[in-house]
N, C-alpha and C positions, 0 to 999 in steps of 0.2 A: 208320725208320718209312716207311710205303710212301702216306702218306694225305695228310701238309702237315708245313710247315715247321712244327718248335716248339724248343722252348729247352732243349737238353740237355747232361749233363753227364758225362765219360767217364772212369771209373775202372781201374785195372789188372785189374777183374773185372766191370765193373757199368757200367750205362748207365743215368744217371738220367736220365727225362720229366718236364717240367711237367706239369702237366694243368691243362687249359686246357679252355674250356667244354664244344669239339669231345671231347674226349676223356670226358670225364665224361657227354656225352651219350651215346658210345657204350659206357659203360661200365655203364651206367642200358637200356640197349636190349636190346641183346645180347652176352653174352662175346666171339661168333665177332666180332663189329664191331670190337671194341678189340682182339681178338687180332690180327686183319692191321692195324690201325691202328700200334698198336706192333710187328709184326713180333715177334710172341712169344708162348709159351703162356702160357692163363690157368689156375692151379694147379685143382684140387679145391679148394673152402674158401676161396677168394677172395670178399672180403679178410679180412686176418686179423685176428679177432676183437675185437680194442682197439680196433680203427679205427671198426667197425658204429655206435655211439653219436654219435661223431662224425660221420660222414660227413652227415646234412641240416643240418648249420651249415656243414660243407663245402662244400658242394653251393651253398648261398645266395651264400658268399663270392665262389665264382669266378663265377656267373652275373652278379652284380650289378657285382663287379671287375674283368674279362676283364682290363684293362689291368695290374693287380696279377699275374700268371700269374708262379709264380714264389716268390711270397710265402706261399701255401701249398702243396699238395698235390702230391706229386712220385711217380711208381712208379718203382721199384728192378729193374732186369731184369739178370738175370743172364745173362752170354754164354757161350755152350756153342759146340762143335764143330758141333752138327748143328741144335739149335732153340732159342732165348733162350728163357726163363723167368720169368716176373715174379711175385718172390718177396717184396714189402717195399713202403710205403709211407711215405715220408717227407714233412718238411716244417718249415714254421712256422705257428704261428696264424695271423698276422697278418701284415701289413707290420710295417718298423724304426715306435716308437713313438717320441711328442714328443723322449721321454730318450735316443732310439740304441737301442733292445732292440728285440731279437725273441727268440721263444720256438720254441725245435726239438722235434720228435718225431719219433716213428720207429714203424713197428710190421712185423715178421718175421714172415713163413708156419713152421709150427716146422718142418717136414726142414729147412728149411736154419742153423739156428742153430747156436751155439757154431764157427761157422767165420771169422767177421772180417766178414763181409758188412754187417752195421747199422754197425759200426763206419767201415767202407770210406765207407759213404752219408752218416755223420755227419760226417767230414772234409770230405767232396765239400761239401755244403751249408757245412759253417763256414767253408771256404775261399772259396766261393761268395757267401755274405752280406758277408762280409769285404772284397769286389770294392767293395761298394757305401761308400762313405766315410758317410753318414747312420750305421752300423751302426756304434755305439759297443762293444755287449755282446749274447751271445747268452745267452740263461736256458734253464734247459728243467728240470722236474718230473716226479719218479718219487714212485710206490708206494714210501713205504718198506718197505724187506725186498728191496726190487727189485735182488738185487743185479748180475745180467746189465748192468744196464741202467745203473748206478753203474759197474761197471767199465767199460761202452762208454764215457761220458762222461768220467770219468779219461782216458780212452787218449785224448779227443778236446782236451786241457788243458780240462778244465773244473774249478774248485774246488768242493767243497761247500761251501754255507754255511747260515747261522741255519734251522732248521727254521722252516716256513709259522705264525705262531702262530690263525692262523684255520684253518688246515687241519693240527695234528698228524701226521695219516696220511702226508701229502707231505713229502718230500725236496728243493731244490733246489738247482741248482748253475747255475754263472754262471763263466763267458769271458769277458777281455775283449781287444777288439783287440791 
């Protein structure tokens, strides 16, 4: 990152960023601003579509949190030969709750899927939460049918368990330290 110190995380393919106010301000402004901020292209079709609804509760969090950085919203870039690429946006809702939990997400630009990559980020992060001894269990909820997104979380030791019964449609699965 060519702009200020932030809090990243470095995988055998992937460079995960916090995002942190400065970033999300410049991501809100202009592409070209976050692209030299991150040192990396910003795709077509950025961000990817799961994320869009999300993003102004996003957006509140880290404004109102800045000290929380970390706890949500992370970009996934991918290291290339010639020029990074930021391809993914991960994270958690929240901070660790009363009980030890947080809740992960992930959301993928599609060229790059079925390659390891959400997976790679989802390791990065549980390993990452995991740092934090408050983090008892990590939770995280799919679509069910979703099966990409089931097998990312298998791969990541996550179990399934009891479907949502206020929310049918939902999947959840739960780690624990």
């Amino acid at each position: 990152m060519n702009q200020q110190p932030c809090l990243q995380i470095e995988t055998p393919r992937l460079r995960l960023v916090a995002v942190s106010p400065q970033l999300l301000e410049a991501e809100t402004q202009r592409y070209t601003v976050l692209s030299t901020m991150l040192d990396a292209e910003i795709p077509e079709g950025w961000p990817p579509p799961s994320l869009i609804p999300l993003k102004p509760w996003f957006r509140e969090q880290i404004f109102l949190h800045p000290e929380k950085t970390g706890w949500f919203l992370w970009y996934g870039i991918l290291r290339r030969a010639l020029s990074d690429v930021l391809i993914l946006s991960t994270g958690f809702l929240e901070p660790p709750d009363i009980q030890g939990g947080v809740e992960i997400g992930y959301a993928l630009m599609d060229p790059w899927r079925g390659q390891g990559l959400a997976t790679e980020a989802a390791l990065a992060l549980v390993d990452w939460a995991f740092l934090h001894p408050e983090v008892r269990f990590i939770r995280a909820r799919i679509a069910r049918g979703n099966l990409a997104s089931g097998r990312i979380l298998k791969r990541c030791g996550f179990e399934h368990t009891d479907p949502d019964p206020l929310k049918p449609a939902i999947d959840r699965y739960i780690r624990y330290r």
